[in-house]
C-alpha positions in Angstrom: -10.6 -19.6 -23.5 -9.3 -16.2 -24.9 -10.1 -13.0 -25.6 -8.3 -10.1 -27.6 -8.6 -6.5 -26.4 -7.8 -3.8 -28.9 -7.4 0.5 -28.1 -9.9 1.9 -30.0 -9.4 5.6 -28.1 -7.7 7.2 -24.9 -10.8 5.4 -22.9 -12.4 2.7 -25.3 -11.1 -0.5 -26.0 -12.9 -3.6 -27.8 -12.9 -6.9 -26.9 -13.1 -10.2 -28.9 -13.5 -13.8 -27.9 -12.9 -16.8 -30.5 -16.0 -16.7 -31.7 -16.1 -13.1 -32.8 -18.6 -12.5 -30.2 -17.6 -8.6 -29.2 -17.8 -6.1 -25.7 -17.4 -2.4 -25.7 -15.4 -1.1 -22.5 -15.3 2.2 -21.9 -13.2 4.3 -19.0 -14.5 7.5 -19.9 -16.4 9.7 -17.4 -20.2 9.1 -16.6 -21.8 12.3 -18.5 -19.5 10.2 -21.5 -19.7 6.5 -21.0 -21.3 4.2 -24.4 -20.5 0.9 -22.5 -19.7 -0.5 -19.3 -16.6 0.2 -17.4 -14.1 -3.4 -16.8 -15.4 -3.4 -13.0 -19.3 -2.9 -14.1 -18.2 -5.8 -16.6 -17.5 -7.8 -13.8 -20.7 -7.8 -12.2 -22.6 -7.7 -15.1 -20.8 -11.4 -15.6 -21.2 -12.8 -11.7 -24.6 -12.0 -12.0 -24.9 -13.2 -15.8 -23.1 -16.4 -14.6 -25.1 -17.0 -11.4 -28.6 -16.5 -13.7 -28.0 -19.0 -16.2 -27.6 -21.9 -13.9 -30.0 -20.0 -11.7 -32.2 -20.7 -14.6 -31.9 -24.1 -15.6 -32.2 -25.2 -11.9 -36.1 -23.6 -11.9 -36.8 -25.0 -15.2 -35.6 -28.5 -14.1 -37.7 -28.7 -10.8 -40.3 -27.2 -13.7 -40.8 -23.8 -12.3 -42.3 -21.2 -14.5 -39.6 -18.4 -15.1 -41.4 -15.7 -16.5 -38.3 -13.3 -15.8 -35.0 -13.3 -13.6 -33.6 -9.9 -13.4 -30.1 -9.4 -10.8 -29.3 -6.0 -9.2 -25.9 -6.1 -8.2 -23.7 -3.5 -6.5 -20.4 -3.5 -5.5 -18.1 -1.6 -3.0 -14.2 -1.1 -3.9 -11.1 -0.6 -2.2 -10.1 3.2 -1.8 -6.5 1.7 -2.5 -5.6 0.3 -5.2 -5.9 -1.5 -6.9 -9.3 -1.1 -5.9 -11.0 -4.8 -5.9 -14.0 -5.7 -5.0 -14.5 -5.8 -1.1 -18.3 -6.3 -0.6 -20.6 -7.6 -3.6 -24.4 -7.7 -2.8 -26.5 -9.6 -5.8 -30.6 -9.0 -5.6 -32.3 -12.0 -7.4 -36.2 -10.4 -8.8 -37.8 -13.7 -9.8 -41.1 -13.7 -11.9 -43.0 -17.0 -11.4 -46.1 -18.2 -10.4 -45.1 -21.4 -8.8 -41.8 -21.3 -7.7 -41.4 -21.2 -3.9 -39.2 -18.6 -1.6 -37.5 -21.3 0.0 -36.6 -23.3 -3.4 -35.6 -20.2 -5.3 -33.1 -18.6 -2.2 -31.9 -22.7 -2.2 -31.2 -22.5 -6.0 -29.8 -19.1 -6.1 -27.2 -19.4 -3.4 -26.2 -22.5 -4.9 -26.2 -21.2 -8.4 -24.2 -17.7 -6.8 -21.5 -19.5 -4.9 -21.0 -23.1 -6.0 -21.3 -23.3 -9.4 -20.8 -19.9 -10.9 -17.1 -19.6 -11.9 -16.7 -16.1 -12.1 -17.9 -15.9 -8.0 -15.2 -18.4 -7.4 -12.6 -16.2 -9.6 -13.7 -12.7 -6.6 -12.3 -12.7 -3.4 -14.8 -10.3 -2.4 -17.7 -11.2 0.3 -20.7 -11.4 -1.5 -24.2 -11.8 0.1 -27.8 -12.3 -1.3 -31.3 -11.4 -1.7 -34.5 -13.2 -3.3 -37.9 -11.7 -4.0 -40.0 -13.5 -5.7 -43.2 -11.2 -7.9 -46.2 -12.8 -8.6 
């Protein structure tokens, strides 16, 4: 695996993967920002990664997934470099016939044992399901 991050301006840079796929990172202030900063990246991927196997473990037990969306939010170090100390992910499940106790079994499986990028933090995470119907 390998990406290629190029300057594109004082707070921009573009990244690249092998298969041309590209991400926008941005450092510049808030009022400013066009993309995500490399720390929102990060969650944006732990919760990307937890989702998809999230996902595939409804659809195997054939649950309905209408829609999965994950609110995460982080808290940093005032030192740096300033990690990830506390990570809190909020799983918003659409489905008619999935069951609280399935979906919390399958999402803190899909969180902490087989998402990669969870196992790549040294941050304590915790989590939340809610299920809409």
């Amino acid at each position: 695996m390998k990406t290629t991050t190029t300057l594109l301006g004082d707070y921009q840079f573009e990244s690249v993967n092998e298969n041309g796929n590209v991400v926008q990172i941005d450092m510049r202030a808030p009022e400013e920002k066009e993309a995500q900063s490399p720390t929102e990246l990060v969650l944006s991927a732990l919760a990307g990664c937890a989702s998809v196997d999230l996902v595939q473990m409804l659809k195997k037990r054939k649950r309905t997934v209408n829609n999965l969306t994950v609110e995460t939010e982080g808290v940093r170090r005032d030192e740096h470099p300033r990690g990830f100390t506390q990570i809190s992910l909020h799983f918003i499940l659409d489905s008619p016939d999935a069951t609280q106790a399935e979906f919390e079994k399958l999402g803190h499986m899909a969180a902490t044992k087989y998402c990669s990028v969870a196992g790549s933090l040294s941050a304590e995470m915790d989590h939340k399901f809610t299920i809409n119907r």
